[in-house]
N, C-alpha and C positions, 0 to 999 in steps of 0.2 A: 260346310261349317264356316261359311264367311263370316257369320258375325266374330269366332274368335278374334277377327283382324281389326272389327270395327270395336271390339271391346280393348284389344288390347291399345289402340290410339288412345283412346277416350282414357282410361286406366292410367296411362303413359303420360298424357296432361296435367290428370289429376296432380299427379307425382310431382312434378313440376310445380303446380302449385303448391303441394305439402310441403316443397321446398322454400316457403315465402316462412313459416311459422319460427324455426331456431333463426334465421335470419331476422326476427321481426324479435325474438326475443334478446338476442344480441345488442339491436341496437335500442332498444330499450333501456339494458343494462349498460349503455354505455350513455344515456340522459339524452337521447333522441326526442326531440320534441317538433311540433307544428311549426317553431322558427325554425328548424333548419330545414324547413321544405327548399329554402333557395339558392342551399347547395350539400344534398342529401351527401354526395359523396367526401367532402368534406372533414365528414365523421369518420371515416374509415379505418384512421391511424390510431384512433380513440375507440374504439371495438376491440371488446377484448376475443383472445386464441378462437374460441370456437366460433365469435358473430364473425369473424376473418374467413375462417372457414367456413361459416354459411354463406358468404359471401358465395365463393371460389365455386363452392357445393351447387348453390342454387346459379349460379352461371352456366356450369359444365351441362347441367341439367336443359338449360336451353340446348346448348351444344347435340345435348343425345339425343330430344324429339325432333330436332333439323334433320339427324340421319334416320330415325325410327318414322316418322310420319308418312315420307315417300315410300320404306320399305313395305310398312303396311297397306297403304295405297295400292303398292304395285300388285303386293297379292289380291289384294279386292278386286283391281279390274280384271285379272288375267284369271281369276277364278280358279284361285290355286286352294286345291284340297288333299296337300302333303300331310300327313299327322306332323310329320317333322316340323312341316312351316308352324302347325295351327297349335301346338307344343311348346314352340320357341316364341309365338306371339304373346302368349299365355305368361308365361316366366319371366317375360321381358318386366312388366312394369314391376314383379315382386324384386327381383335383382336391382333395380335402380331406387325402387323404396329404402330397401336396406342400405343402397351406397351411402344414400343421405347420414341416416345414422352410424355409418364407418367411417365418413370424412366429417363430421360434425364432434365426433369424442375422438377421432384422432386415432383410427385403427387402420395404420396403413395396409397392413395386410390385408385386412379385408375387403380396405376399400377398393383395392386393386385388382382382387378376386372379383369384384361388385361390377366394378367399370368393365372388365374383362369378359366375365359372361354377357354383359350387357351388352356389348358389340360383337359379341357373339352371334348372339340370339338375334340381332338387326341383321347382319350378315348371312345370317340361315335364310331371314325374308326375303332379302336380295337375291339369294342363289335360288330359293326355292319357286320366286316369282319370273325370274329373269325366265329358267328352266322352262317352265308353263307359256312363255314369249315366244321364245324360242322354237 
């Protein structure tokens, strides 16, 4: 069942990108225009609560495919066929979809659950790939 690992990468990307869209709506709402391409971040302080937080959101989201991309790597070369890995590869990208809309409206708690399971489910890949190394 390796493709789980290659879908869940690919999935996990996506995510990352869906995370360009409240960001993109943020700064829109905040008079983003083609002249400030020559200093985008500029605008920052001028982005209202939730473009901030899309900001933060779609950062951390880089942050989480730097750890989730090698995890799923790992299980693909070492030809790890745990349900447990192929489970947790699966979950992974729906749990970081949602974080986006828990840190975007401001639901700490969930967001926290979100980020939580989410390095979760990276860390199952890790244990579950290392395991098959080993």
């Amino acid at each position: 069942m390796q493709v789980a690992f290659a879908w869940s990468l690919c999935l996990s990307v996506g995510v990352v990108l869906l995370s360009i869209i409240p960001l993109t709506i943020g700064r829109v709402k905040a008079g983003y225009s083609v002249e400030n391409m020559s200093a985008p971040r500029a605008l920052f302080d001028e982005l209202p609560s939730f473009g901030k937080r899309a900001v933060w959101c779609h950062q951390n989201c880089w942050e989480s495919i730097s750890l989730h991309a090698p995890a799923c790597l790992l299980c693909l070369i070492t030809f790890t066929d745990s349900n447990i890995a192929i489970i947790a590869a699966l979950i992974h990208p729906i749990f970081r979809f949602l974080y986006i809309g828990a840190y975007v409206f401001n639901i700490p708690t969930a967001r926290g659950l979100m980020w939580a399971s989410g390095i979760f489910t990276t860390l199952l890949l890790y244990k579950e790939g290392l395991t098959k190394l080993i």
